[in-house]
N, C-alpha and C positions, 0 to 999 in steps of 0.2 A: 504494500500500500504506500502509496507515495504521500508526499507532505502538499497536506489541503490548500488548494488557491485561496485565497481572501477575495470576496467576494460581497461587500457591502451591500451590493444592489440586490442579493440575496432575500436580505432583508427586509427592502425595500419593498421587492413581489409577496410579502407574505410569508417566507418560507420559512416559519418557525425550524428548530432539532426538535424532535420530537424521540422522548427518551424510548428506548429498547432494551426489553427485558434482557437478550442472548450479550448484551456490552455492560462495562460499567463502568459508572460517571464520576468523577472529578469535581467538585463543587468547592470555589474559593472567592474570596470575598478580597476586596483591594481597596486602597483610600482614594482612590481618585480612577476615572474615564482611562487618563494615561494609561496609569499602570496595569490596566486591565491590557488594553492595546499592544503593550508591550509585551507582555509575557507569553503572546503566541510563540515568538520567535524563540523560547523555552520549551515550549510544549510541544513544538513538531514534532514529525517522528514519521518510522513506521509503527502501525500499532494505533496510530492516533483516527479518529472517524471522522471528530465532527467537534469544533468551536467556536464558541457564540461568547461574545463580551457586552454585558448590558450598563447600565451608568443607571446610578441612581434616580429616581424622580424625584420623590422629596427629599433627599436628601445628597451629601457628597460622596457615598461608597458606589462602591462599584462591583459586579459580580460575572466569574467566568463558569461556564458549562460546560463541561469536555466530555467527550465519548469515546471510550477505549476498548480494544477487541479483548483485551484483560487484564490483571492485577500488572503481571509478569511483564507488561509492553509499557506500561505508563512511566514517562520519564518526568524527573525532575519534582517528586511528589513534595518534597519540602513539607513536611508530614500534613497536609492537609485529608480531610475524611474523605473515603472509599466510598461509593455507594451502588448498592443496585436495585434497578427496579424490583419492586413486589406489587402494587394495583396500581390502576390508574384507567379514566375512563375521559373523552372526547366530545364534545357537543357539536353542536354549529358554530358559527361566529369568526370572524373576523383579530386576532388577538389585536390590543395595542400594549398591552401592559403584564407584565412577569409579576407575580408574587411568589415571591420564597419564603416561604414557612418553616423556619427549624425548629426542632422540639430535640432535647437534652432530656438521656435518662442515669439515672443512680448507678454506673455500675455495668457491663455486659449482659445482655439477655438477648438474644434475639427471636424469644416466644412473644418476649412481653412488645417488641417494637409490631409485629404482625399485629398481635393482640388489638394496639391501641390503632391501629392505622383499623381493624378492622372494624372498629369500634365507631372509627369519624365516619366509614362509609354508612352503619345503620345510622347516626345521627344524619347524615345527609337524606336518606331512606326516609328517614320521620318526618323530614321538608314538609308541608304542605306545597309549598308552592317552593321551588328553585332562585334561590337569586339572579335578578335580570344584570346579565354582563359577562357570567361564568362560564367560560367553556371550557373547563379544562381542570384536574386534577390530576398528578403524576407522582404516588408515594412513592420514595426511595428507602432503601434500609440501607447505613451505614454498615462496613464488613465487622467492622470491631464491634458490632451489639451494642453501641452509644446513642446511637443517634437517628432521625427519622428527618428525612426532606424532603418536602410536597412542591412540585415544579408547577405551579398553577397560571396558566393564561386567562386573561380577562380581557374584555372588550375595550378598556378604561382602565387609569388609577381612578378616576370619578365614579365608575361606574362599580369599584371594590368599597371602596371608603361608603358610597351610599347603602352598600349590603352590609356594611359594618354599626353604619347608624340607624337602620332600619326600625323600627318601633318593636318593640319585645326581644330583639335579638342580642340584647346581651354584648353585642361586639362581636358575638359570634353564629349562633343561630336562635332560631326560637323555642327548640323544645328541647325538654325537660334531659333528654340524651347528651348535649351538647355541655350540660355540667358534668357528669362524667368524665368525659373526654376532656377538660380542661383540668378535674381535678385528680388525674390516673396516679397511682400509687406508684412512685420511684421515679417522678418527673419533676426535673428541675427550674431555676427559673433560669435557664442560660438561656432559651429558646427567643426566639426574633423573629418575625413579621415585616418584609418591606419590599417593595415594589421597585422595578426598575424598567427601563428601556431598553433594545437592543442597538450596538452600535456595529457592529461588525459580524459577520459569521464565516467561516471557513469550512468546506467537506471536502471530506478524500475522495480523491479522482479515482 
């Protein structure tokens, strides 16, 4: 596999990464646009699929996505977390806006990381009605049993932030399930919520 073109206009047409159960992903987080930008030229390789660098919205961070044919191929991990898909499910829509959702647990388990991913999926099931703007949910499970990240596309950062203030919903959803799921036993408070843009993408030729 050769080292991915960059290809901005990518981007531009639509063409989200879209995560893949048989790969696994690389998720890092940077202070700035820049250095997002810069650290393709770190990640090439062979071995490498697919990388997307997004810039913060509301804020200054900035977040890279990478997709690797395996542990064993990925270069330069500078110990950032492993991940690999376990659910994830697709709508309609149009994305403009990334939310990365991490969630921090107590300790290794990788019962308890399924457990609780499958847990948000009955609280999403209890919906009455689906948040207008959502298309996209994509749970990852960290290799080390720590960690859990939801690669979620939305219509909008407008169109997240208003399913966040929505009337009874808590910040989160509306029924009674979605306490649960916020107060799971061996979850910490490291976890983070923020939304980004995408600025660049690269795929393997």
């Amino acid at each position: 596999m050769t080292k991915p073109e960059i290809s901005e206009t990518t981007i531009h047409k639509g063409q989200w990464p879209t995560p893949h159960g048989e790969l696994v992903a690389v998720a890092r987080e940077w202070p700035s646009a820049g250095a997002a930008r810069a650290s393709f030229e770190a990640r090439s390789g062979e071995g490498l699929v697919s990388f997307t660098a997004y810039e913060g919205i509301d804020h200054d961070g900035a977040f890279t996505y990478e997709q690797w044919t395996s542990e064993d191929a990925i270069r330069n991990l500078d110990g950032a977390p492993v991940y690999r898909l376990y659910r994830g499910n697709r709508g309609e829509g149009a994305p403009g806006c990334l939310v990365v959702v991490s969630v921090e647990f107590e300790g290794p388990d990788e019962q308890r990381q399924r457990d609780w991913i499958d847990l948000v999926f009955t609280a999403l099931d209890s919906e009455p009605v689906r948040p207008e703007g959502g298309i996209s949910g994509f749970f990852h499970v960290s290799t080390d049993g720590t960690r859990v990240l939801n690669y979620a596309e939305w219509t909008s950062a407008e169109a997240h932030l208003a399913a966040l203030a929505a009337p009874g919903s808590d910040g989160v959803g509306t029924t009674g399930v979605w306490k649960k799921v916020q107060t799971y036993p061996g979850m910490t408070a490291g976890g983070s919520v923020k939304r980004y843009r995408p600025i660049l993408s690269a795929v393997a030729a």
